[in-house]
Backbone as XML, in Angstrom:
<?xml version="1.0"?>
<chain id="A" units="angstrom">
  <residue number="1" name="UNK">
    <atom name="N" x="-11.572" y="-83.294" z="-65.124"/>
    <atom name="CA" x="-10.509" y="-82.518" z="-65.710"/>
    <atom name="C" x="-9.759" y="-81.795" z="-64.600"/>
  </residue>
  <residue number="2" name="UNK">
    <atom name="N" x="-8.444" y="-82.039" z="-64.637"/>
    <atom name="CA" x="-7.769" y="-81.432" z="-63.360"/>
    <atom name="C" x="-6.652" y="-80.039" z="-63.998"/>
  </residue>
  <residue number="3" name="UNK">
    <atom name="N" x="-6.609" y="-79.037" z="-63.747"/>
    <atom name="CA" x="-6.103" y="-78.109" z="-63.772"/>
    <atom name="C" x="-5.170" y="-77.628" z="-62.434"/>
  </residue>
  <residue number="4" name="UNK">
    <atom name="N" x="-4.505" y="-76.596" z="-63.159"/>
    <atom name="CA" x="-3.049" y="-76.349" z="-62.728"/>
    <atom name="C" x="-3.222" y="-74.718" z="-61.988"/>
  </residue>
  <residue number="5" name="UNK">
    <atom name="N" x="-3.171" y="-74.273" z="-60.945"/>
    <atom name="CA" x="-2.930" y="-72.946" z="-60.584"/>
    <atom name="C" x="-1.923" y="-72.744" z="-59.322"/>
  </residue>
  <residue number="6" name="UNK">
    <atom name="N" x="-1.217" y="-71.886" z="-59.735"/>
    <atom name="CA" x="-0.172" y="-71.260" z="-58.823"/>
    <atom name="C" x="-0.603" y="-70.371" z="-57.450"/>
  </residue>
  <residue number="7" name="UNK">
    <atom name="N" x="-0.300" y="-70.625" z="-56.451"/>
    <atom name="CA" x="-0.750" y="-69.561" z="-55.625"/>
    <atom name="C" x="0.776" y="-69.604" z="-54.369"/>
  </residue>
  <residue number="8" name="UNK">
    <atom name="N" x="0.730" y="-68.503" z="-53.773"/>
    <atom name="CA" x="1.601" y="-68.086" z="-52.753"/>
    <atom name="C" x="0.880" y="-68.953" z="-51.603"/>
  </residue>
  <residue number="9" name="UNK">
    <atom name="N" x="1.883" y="-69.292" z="-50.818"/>
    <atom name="CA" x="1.811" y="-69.596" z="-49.404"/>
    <atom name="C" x="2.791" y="-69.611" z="-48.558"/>
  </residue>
  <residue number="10" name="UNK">
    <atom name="N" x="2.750" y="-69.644" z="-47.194"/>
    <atom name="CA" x="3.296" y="-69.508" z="-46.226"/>
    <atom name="C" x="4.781" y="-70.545" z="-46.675"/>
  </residue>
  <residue number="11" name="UNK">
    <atom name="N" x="6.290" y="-70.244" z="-46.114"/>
    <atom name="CA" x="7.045" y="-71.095" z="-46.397"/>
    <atom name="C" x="7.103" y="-71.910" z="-45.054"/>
  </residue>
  <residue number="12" name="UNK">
    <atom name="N" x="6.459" y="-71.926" z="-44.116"/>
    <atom name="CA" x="6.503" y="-72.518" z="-43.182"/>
    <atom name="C" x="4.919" y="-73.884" z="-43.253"/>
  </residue>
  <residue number="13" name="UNK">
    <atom name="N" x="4.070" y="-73.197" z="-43.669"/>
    <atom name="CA" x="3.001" y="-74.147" z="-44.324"/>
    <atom name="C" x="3.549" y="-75.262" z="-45.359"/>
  </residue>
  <residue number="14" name="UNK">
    <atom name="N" x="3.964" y="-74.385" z="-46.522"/>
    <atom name="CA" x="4.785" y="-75.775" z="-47.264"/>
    <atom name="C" x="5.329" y="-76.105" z="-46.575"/>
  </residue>
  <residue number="15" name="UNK">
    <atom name="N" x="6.408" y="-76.110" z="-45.748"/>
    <atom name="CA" x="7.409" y="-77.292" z="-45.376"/>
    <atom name="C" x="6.777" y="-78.174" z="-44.312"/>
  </residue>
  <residue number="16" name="UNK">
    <atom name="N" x="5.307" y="-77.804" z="-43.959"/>
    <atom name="CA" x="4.402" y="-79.012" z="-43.121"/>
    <atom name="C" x="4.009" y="-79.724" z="-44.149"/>
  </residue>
  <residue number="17" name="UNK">
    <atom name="N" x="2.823" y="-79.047" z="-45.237"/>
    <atom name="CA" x="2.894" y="-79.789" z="-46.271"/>
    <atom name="C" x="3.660" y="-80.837" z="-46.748"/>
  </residue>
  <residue number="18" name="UNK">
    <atom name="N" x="4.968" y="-80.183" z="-47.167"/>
    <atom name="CA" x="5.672" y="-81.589" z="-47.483"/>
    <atom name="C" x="6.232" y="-82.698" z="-46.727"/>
  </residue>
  <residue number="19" name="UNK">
    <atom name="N" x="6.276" y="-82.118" z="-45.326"/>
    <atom name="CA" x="6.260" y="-83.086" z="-44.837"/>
    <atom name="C" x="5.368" y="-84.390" z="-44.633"/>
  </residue>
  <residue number="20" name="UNK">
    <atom name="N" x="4.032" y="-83.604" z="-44.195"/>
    <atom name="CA" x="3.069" y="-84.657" z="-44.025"/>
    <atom name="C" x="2.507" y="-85.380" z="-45.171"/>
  </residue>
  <residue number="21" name="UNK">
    <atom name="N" x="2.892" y="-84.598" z="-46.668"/>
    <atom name="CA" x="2.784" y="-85.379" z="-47.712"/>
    <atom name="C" x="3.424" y="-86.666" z="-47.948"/>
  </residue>
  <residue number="22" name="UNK">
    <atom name="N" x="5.016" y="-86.590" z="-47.479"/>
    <atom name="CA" x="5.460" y="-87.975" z="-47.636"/>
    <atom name="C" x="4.753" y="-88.957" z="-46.715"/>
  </residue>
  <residue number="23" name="UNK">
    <atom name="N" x="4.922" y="-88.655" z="-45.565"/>
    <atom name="CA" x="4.014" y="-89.696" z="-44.585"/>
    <atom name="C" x="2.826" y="-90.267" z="-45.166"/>
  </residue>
  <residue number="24" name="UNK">
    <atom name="N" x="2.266" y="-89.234" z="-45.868"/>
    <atom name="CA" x="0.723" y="-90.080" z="-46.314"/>
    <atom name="C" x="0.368" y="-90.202" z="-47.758"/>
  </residue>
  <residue number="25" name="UNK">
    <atom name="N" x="1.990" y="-90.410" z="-48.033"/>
    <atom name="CA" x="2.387" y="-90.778" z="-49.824"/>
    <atom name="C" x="0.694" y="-89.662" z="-50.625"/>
  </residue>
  <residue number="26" name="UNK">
    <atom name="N" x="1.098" y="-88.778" z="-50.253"/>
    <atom name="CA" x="0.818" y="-87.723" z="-51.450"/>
    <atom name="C" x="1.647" y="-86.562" z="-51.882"/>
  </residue>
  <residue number="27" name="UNK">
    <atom name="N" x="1.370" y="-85.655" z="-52.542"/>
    <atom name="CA" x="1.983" y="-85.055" z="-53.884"/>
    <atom name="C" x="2.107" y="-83.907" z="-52.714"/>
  </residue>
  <residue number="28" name="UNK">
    <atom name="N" x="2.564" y="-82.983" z="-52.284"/>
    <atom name="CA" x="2.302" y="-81.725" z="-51.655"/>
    <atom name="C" x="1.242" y="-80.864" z="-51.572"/>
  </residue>
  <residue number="29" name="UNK">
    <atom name="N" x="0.819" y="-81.035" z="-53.327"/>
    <atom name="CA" x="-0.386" y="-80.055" z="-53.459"/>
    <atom name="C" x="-1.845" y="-81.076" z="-52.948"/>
  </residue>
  <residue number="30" name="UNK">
    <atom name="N" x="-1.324" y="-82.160" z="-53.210"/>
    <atom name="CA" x="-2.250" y="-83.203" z="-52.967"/>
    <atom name="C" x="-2.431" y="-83.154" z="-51.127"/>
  </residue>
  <residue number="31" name="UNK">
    <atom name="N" x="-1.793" y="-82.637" z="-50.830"/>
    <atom name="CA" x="-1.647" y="-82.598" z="-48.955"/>
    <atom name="C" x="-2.465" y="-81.387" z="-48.861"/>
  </residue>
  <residue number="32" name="UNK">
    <atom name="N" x="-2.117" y="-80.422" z="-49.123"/>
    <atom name="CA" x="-2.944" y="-79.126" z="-49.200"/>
    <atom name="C" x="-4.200" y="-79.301" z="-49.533"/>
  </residue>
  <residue number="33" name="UNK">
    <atom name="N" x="-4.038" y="-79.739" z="-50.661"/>
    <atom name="CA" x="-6.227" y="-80.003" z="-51.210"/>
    <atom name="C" x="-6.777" y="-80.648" z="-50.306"/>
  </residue>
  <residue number="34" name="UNK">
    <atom name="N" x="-6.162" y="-81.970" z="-49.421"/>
    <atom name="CA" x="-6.466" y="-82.723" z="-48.160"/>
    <atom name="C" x="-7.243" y="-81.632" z="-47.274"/>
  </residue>
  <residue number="35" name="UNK">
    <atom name="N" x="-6.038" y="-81.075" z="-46.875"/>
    <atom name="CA" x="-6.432" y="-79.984" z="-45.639"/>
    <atom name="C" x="-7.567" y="-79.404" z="-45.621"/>
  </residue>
  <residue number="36" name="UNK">
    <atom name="N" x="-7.328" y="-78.524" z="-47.121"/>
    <atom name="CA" x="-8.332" y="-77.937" z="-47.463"/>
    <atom name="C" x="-9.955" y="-77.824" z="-47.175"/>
  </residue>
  <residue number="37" name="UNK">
    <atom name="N" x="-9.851" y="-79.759" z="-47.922"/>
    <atom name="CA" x="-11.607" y="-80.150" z="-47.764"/>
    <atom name="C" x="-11.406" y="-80.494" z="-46.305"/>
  </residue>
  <residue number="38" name="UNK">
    <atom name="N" x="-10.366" y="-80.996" z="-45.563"/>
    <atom name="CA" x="-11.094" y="-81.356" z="-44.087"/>
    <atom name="C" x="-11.346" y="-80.076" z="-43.592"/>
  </residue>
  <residue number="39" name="UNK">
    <atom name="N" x="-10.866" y="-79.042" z="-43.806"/>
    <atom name="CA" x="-11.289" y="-77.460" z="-42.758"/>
    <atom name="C" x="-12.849" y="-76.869" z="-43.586"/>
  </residue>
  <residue number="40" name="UNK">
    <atom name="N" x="-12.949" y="-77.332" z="-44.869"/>
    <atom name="CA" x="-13.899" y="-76.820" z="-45.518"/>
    <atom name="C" x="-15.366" y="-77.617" z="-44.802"/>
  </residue>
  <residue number="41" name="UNK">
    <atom name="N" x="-15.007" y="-78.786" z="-44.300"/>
    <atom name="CA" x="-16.072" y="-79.737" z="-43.405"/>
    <atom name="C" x="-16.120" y="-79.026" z="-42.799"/>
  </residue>
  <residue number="42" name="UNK">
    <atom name="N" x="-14.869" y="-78.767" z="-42.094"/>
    <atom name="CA" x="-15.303" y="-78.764" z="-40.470"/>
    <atom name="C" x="-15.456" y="-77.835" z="-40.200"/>
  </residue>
  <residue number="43" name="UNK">
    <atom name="N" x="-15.551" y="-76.590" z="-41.130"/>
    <atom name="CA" x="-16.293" y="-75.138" z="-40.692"/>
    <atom name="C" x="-17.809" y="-75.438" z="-41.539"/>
  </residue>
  <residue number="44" name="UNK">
    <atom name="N" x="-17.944" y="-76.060" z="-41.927"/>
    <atom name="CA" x="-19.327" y="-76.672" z="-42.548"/>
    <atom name="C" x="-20.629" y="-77.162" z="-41.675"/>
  </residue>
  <residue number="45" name="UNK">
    <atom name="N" x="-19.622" y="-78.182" z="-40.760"/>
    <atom name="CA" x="-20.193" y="-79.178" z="-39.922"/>
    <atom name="C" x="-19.292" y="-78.794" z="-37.928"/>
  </residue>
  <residue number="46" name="UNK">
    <atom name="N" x="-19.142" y="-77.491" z="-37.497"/>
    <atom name="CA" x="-19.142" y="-77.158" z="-36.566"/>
    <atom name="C" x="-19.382" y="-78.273" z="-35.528"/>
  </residue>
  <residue number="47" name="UNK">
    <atom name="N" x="-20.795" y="-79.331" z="-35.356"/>
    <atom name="CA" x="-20.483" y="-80.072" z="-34.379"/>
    <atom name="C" x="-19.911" y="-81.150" z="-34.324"/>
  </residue>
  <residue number="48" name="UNK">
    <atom name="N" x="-18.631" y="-81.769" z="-35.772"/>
    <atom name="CA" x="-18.251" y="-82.855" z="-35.892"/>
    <atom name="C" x="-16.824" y="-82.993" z="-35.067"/>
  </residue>
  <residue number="49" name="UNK">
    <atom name="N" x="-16.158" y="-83.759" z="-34.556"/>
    <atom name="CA" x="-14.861" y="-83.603" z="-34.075"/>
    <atom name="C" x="-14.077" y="-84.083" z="-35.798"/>
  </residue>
  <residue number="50" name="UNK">
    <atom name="N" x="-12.872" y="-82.801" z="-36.002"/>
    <atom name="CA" x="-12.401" y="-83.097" z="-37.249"/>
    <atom name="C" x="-11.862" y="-84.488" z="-37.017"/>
  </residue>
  <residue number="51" name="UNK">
    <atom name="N" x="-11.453" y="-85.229" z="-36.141"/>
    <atom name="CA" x="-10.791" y="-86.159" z="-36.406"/>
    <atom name="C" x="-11.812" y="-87.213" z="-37.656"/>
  </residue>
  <residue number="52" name="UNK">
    <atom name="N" x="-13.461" y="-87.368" z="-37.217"/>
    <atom name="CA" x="-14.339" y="-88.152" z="-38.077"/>
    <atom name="C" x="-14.651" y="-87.278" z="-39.179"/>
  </residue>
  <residue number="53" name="UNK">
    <atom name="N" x="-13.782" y="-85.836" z="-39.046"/>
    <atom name="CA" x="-14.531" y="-85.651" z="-40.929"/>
    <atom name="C" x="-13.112" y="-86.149" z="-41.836"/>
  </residue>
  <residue number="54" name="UNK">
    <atom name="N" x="-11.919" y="-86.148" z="-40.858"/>
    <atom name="CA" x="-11.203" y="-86.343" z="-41.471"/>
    <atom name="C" x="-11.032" y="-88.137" z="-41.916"/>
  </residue>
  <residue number="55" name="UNK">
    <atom name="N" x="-11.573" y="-89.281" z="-40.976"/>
    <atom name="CA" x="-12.247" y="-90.197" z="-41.560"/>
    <atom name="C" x="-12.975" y="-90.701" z="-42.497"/>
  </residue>
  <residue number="56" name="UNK">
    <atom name="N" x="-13.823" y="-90.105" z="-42.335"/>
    <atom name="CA" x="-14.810" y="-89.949" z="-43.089"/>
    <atom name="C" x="-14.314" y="-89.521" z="-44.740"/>
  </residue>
  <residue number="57" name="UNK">
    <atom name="N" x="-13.883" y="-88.381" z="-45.011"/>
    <atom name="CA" x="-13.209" y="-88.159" z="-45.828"/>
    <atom name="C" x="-12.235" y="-89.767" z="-47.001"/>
  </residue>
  <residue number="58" name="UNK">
    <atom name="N" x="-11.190" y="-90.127" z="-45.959"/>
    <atom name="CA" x="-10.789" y="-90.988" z="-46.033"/>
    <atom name="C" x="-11.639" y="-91.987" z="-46.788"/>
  </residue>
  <residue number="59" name="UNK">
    <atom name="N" x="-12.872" y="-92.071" z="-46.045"/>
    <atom name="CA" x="-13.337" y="-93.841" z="-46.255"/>
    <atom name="C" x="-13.880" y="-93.663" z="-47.855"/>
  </residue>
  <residue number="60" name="UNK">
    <atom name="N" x="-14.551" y="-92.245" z="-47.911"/>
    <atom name="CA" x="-15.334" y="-91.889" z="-49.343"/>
    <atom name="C" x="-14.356" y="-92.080" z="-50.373"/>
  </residue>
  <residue number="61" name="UNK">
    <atom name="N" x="-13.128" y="-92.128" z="-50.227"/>
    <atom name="CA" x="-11.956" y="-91.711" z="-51.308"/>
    <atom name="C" x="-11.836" y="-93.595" z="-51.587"/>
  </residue>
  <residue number="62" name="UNK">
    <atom name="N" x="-11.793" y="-94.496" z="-50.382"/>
    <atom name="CA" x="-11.644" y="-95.565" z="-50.695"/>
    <atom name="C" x="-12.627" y="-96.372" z="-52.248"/>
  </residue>
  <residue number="63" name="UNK">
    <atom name="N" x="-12.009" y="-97.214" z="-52.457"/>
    <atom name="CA" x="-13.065" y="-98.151" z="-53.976"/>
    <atom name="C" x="-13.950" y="-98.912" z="-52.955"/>
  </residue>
  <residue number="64" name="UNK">
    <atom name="N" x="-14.917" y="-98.699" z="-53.827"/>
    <atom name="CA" x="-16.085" y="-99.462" z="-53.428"/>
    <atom name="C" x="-15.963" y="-100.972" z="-53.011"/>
  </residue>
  <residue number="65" name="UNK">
    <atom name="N" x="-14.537" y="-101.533" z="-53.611"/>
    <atom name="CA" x="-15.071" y="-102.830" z="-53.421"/>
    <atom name="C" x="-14.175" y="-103.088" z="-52.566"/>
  </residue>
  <residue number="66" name="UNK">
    <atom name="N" x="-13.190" y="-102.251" z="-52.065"/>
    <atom name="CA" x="-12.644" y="-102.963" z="-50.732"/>
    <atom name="C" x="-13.278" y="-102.291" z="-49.292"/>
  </residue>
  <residue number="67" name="UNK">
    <atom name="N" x="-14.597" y="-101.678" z="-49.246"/>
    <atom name="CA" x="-15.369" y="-101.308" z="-48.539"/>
    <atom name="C" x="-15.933" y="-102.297" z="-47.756"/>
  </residue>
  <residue number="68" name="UNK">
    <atom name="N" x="-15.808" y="-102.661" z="-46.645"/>
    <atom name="CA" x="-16.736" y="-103.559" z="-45.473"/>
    <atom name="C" x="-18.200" y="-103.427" z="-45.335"/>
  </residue>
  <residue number="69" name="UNK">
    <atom name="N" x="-18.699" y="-104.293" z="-45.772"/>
    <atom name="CA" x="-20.495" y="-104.268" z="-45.589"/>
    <atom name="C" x="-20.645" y="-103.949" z="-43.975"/>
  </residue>
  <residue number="70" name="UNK">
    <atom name="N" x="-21.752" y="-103.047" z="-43.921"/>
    <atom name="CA" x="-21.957" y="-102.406" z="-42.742"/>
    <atom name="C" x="-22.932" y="-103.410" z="-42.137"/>
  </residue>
  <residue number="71" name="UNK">
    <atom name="N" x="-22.979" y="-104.195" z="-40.554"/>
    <atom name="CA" x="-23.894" y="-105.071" z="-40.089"/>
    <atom name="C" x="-24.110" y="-104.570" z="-38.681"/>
  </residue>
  <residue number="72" name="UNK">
    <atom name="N" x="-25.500" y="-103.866" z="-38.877"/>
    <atom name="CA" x="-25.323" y="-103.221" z="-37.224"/>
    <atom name="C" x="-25.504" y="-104.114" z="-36.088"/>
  </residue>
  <residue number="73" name="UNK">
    <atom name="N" x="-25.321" y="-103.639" z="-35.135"/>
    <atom name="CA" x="-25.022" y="-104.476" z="-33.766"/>
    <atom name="C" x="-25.964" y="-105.434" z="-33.163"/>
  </residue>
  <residue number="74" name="UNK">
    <atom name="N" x="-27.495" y="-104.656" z="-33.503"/>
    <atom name="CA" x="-28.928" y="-105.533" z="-33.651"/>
    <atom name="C" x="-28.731" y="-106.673" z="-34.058"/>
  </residue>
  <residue number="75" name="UNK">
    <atom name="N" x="-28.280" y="-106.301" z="-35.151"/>
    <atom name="CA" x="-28.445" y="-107.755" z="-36.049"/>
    <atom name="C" x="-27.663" y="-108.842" z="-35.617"/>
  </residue>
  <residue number="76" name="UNK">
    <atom name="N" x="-26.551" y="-108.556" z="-35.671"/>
    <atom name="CA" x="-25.055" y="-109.270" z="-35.086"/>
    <atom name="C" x="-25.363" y="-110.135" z="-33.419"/>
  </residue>
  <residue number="77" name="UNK">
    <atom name="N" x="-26.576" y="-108.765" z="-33.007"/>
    <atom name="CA" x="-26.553" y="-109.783" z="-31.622"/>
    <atom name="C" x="-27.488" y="-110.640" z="-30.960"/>
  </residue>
  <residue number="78" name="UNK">
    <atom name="N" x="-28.765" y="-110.846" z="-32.423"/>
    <atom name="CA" x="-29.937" y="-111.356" z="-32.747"/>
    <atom name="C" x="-29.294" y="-112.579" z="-33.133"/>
  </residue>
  <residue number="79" name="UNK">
    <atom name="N" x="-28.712" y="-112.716" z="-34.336"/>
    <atom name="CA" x="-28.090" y="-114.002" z="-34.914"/>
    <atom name="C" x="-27.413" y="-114.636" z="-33.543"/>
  </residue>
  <residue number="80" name="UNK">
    <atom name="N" x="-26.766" y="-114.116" z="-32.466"/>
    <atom name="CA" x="-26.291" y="-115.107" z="-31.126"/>
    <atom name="C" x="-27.338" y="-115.667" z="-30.584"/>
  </residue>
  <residue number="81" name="UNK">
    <atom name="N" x="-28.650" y="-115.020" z="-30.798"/>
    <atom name="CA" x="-29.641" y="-115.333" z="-29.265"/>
    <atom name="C" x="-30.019" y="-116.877" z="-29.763"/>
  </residue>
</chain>
């Protein structure tokens, strides 16, 4: 269930917001909630570089079924020998 609340912000924040919303075809508020959870990581998880929570993030949001089966490098370089 998604709900609706108003809040004040910076007019210089929105207009990053909307910017970087079009670039990454979301809604404005939808850019903000972005932000949000990546700073909410990454004061969470202190030793991650945000760039992989912000990955990370990313990949979880993806559908399951266009997800790449994970084959670690062991394996991959066992099947050559």
């Amino acid at each position: 269930m998604s709900t609706s609340t108003s809040i004040r912000i910076d007019q210089t924040l929105y207009d990053q917001a909307r910017a970087d919303a079009a670039s990454e075809h979301r809604t404005i508020a939808g850019q903000i909630e972005y932000w949000a959870k990546v700073g909410r990581a990454a004061l969470d998880n202190p030793d991650l570089p945000v760039s992989f929570i912000a990955e990370a993030l990313a990949s979880l949001a993806e559908p399951r079924e266009m997800a790449t089966a994970f084959v670690p490098r062991s394996s991959s370089q066992s099947e050559r020998a």
